[in-house]
C-alpha positions in Angstrom: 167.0 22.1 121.4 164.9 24.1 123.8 161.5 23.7 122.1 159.6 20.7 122.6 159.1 18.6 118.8 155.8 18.7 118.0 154.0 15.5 118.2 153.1 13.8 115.0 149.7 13.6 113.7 147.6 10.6 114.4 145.8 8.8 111.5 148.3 8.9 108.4 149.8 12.4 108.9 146.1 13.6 109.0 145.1 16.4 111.9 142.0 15.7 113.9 140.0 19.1 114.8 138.4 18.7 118.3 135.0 19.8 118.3 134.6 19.6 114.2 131.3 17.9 114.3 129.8 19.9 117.3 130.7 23.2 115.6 129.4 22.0 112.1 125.9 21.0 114.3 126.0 24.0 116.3 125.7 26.1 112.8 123.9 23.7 110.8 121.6 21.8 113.4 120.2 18.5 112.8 116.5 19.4 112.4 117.9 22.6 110.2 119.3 20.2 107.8 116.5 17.3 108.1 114.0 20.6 106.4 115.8 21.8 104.3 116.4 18.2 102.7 112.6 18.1 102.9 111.9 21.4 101.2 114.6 20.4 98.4 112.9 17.6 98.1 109.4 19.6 97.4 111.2 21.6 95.1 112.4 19.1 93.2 109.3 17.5 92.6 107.8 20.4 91.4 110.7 21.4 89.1 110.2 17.6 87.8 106.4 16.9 88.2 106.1 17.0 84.3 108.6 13.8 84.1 107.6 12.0 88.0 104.2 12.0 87.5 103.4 8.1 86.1 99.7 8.8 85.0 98.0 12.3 84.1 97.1 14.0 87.1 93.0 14.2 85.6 92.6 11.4 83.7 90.2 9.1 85.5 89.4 5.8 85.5 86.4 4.4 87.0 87.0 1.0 87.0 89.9 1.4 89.1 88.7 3.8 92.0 89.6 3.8 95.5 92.2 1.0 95.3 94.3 0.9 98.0 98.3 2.4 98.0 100.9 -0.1 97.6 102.0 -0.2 101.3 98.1 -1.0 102.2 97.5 -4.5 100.6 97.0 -2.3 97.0 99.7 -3.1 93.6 102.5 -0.4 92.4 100.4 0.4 89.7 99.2 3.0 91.9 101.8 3.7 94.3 99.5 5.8 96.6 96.4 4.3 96.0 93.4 6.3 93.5 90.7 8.4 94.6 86.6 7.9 94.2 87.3 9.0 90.0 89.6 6.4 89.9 92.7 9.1 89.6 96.0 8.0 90.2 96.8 9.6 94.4 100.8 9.9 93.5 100.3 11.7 90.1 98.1 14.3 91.7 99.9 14.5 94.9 103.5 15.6 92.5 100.9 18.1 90.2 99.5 19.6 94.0 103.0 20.3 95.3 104.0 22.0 92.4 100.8 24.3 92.3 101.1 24.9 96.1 104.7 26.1 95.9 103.9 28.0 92.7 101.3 30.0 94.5 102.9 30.4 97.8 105.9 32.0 96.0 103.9 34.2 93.9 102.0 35.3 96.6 105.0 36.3 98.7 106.5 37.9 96.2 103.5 40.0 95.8 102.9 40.6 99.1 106.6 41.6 99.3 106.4 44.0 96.9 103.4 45.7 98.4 105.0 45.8 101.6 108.4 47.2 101.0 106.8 49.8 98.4 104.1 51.2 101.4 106.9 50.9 104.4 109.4 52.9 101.7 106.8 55.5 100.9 106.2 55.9 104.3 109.7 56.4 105.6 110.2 58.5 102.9 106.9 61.6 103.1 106.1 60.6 106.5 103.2 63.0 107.8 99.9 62.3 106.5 101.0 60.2 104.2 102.4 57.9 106.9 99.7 58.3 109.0 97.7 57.3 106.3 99.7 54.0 105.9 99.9 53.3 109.2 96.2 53.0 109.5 95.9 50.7 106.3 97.7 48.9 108.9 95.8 48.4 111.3 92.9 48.3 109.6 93.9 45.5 107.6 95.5 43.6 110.8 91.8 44.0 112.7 89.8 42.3 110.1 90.1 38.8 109.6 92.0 38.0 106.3 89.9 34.7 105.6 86.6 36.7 105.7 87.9 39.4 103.4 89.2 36.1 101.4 85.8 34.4 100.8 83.7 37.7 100.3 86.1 38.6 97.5 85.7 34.9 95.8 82.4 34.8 96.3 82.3 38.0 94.4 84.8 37.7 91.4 85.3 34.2 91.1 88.2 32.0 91.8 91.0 31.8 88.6 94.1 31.3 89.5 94.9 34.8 88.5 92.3 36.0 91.5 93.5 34.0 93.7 97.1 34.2 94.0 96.6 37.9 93.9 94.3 37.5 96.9 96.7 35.6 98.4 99.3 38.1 98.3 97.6 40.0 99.7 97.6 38.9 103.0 100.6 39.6 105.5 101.9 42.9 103.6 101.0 45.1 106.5 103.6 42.8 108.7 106.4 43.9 106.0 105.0 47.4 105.5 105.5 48.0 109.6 109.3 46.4 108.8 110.5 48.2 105.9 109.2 51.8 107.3 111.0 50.7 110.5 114.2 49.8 108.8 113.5 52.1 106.4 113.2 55.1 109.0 116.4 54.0 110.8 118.7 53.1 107.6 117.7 57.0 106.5 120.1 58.3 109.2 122.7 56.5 108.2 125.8 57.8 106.9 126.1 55.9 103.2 122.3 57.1 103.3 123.2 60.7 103.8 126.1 60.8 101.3 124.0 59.8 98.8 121.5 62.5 99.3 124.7 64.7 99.4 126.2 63.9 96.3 122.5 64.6 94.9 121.1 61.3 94.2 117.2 60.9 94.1 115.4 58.9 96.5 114.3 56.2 94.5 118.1 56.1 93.9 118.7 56.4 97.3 116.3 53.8 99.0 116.7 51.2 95.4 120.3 51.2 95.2 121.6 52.3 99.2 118.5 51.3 101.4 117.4 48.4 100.5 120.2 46.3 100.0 121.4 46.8 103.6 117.8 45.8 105.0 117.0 42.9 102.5 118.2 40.4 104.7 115.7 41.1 107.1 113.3 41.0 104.1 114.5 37.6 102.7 113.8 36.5 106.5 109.9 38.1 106.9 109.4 36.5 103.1 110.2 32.9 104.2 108.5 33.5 107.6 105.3 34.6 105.4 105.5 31.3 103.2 103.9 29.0 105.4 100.9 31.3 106.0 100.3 31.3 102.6 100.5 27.8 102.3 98.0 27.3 105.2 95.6 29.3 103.9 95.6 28.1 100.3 94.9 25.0 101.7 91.9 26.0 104.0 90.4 28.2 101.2 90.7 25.0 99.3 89.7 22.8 101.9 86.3 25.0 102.2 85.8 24.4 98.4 86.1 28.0 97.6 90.0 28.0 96.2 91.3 26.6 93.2 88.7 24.8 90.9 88.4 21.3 89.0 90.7 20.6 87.1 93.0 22.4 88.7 94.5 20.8 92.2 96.3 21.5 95.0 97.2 20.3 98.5 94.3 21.7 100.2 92.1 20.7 97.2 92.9 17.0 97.5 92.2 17.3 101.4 89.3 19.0 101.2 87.9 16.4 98.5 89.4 13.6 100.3 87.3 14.5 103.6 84.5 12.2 102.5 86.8 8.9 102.1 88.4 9.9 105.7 87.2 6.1 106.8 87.0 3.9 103.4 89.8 5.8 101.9 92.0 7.9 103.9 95.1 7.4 102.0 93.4 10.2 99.6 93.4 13.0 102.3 96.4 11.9 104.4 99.3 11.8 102.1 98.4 15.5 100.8 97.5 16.3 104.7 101.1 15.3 106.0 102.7 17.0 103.1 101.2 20.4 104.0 102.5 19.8 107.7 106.1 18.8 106.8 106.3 21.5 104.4 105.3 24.2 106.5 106.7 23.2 109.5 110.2 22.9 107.6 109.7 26.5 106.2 109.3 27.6 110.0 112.2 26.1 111.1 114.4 27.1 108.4 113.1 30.6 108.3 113.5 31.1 112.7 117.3 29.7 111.7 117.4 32.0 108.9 116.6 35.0 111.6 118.4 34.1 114.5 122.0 33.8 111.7 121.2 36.7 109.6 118.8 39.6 111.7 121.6 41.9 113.0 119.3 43.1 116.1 119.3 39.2 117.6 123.4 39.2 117.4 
């Protein structure tokens, strides 16, 4: 025999790949995986607030306020501690996350839809009607959202309906300058152009051609747009001018918490961290999202 017998496999007949962990970690990097544990973690607990939470997130008791967490010489009746109505920190912690990821994903979704409609119908008309856009644009990228944000609440109230609409309100001109772009250029392509030909309509055309060839871009702006929303839920909050007793949210229990900062900080730093991990996770996964599925960064 000419050919050289291939060697055995090491380890029970089992073949070792070189380089399987450093191409599994060059795909799925460690702080990659380390958020998105943490944001299915935050998911979780809002899917299953209704059965985590161990007291009602408003029911008070007076007798029992500002008592320290467990961790900080307090009992595990009140793994977190209470606040200054004697309401349970943990309970109202699980009821915040899941109204600040409810909101933040409503909002994005609105300001999603608002985005890729005004980018669309600008690609589509162009001319004035572009032009048009284009200066909703920058008009609405030279003012300061959180001003716009407090004169309108100020005005018409803050229910949660009002509010999450504001919200989405915010970022669509980032998406409407994307989806014309996309928009503009996927127009000139050749499934685009057979479409027309064969007579389809445009809503046809950019619903059922366009969009599903540039919605990976879209999935990427949307996540990147999450923690902005997040943020400023949380400062409107803090500022006492978002969501209303008894409603609560992150930003809610740190901006009621700011009082206690010295005799009972447990009440403003556990919802505090949580809106720093959370976003900061979203970033990460959303820049790993971009850099894996943006076809102009291959």
């Amino acid at each position: 025999m000419t050919a050289k017998a291939e060697k055995a496999p090491a380890f029970g007949g089992v073949i070792q790949r070189k380089g399987g962990f450093k191409a599994f970690f060059a795909a799925w990097p460690p702080l990659v995986l380390i958020s998105l544990a943490w944001l299915g973690l935050m998911i979780l607990v809002a899917l299953l607030a209704h059965w985590l939470a161990p007291y009602d997130f408003m029911a008070t008791n007076v007798l029992a306020r500002l008592r320290p967490p467990a961790f900080f010489g307090g009992t595990f009746e009140h793994l977190l501690g209470t606040d200054q109505l004697g309401r349970d920190v943990f309970s109202r912690v699980i009821a915040s996350i899941r109204i600040s990821i409810t909101i933040a994903l409503a909002a994005t979704v609105i300001t999603t839809i608002i985005g890729v409609t005004l980018g669309f119908l600008a690609a589509y008309f162009r001319g004035w009607v572009d032009q048009l856009i284009l200066m909703m644009v920058d008009a609405q990228l030279a003012m300061p959202f959180m001003i716009i944000a407090i004169a309108v609440l100020a005005f018409l109230g803050n229910s949660l309906v009002i509010f999450v609409l504001l919200l989405g309100l915010n970022g669509w001109e980032i998406i409407t300058r994307m989806a014309r772009g996309l928009a503009i250029s996927a127009n000139a392509q050749g499934y685009a152009v057979a479409a027309r030909d064969i007579g389809a309509s445009p809503a046809r055309v950019y619903l059922r051609h366009i969009l599903p060839n540039i919605s990976t871009t879209i999935v990427v702006a949307m996540t990147l747009n999450i923690p902005g929303v997040i943020l400023l839920e949380s400062s409107l909050s803090f500022l006492g001018i978002g969501l209303q007793p008894p409603q609560t949210s992150l930003g809610n229990m740190v901006g009621y918490g700011r009082d206690y900062i010295q005799s009972a900080p447990w009440i403003m730093l556990t919802p505090a961290a949580i809106i720093v991990f959370t976003t900061l996770s979203i970033s990460i996964v959303g820049d790993w999202l971009r850099d894996r599925l943006d076809p102009t960064l291959r």
